[in-house]
N, C-alpha and C positions, 0 to 999 in steps of 0.2 A: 455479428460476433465482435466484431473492432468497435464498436461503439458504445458496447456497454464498459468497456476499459474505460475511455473516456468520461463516460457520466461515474462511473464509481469515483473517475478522482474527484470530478468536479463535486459529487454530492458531499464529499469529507474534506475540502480542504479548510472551514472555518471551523469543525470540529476537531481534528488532530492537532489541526495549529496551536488550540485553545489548551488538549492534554498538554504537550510539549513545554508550553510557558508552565503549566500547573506540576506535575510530574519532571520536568526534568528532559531536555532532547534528547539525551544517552539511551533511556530507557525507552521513547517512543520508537527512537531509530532500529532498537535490537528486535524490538518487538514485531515490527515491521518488517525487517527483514526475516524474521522464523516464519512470520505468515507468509512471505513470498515465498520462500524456500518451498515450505508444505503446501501451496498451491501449484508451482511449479512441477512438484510430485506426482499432485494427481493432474493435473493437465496432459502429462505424459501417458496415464493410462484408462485416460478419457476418451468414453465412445458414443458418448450419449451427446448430443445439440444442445438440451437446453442446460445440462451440467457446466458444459463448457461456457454457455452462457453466461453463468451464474459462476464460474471460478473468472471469466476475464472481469466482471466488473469490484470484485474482490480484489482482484489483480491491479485494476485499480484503485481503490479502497486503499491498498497496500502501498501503491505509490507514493499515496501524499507525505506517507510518514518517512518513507525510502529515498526520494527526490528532493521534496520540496523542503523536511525538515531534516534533511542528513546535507543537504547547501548548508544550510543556514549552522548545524552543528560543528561542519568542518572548518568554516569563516572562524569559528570563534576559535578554533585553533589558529587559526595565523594571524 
C-alpha cells in the first residue's frame, strides 16, 4: 500500500513539472491541493484494499504538484 504512494509520485514528476512551467505554479499548486483534500476524504471512509491502493498512488500523483512544485512556488516568493 506505501509503495504505490511512491511510484504515483515518481510516474508524474516530469509531467506536472512540465504543466506548472505551461500554466502557471499557482494554479498546479491549488489544484493539487483540492485533489489531496478529496482523497484524503475518501481515504477516511475506505474499506476496500485495492481502493486504498489506487487512492495512495493518486496521493502520490498529488504530491508532485503539493511538494515538489509548491518548493519551488514559495522560493519565488522570497
Amino acid at each position: 500500500i506505501g509503495g504505490s504512494y511512491f511510484v504515483g509520485w515518481v510516474m508524474t514528476l516530469l509531467i506536472v513539472g512540465r504543466l506548472s512551467d505551461i500554466y502557471g505554479r499557482k494554479w498546479v499548486y491549488r489544484v493539487s491541493m483540492l485533489i489531496t483534500l478529496a482523497l484524503y476524504i475518501n481515504i477516511y471512509f475506505c474499506s476496500n484494499v485495492n481502493f486504498m491502493i489506487l487512492i495512495n498512488f493518486l496521493l502520490g500523483a498529488a504530491t508532485t504538484g503539493r511538494i515538489s512544485i509548491g518548493f519551488v512556488y514559495m522560493v519565488e516568493f522570497i
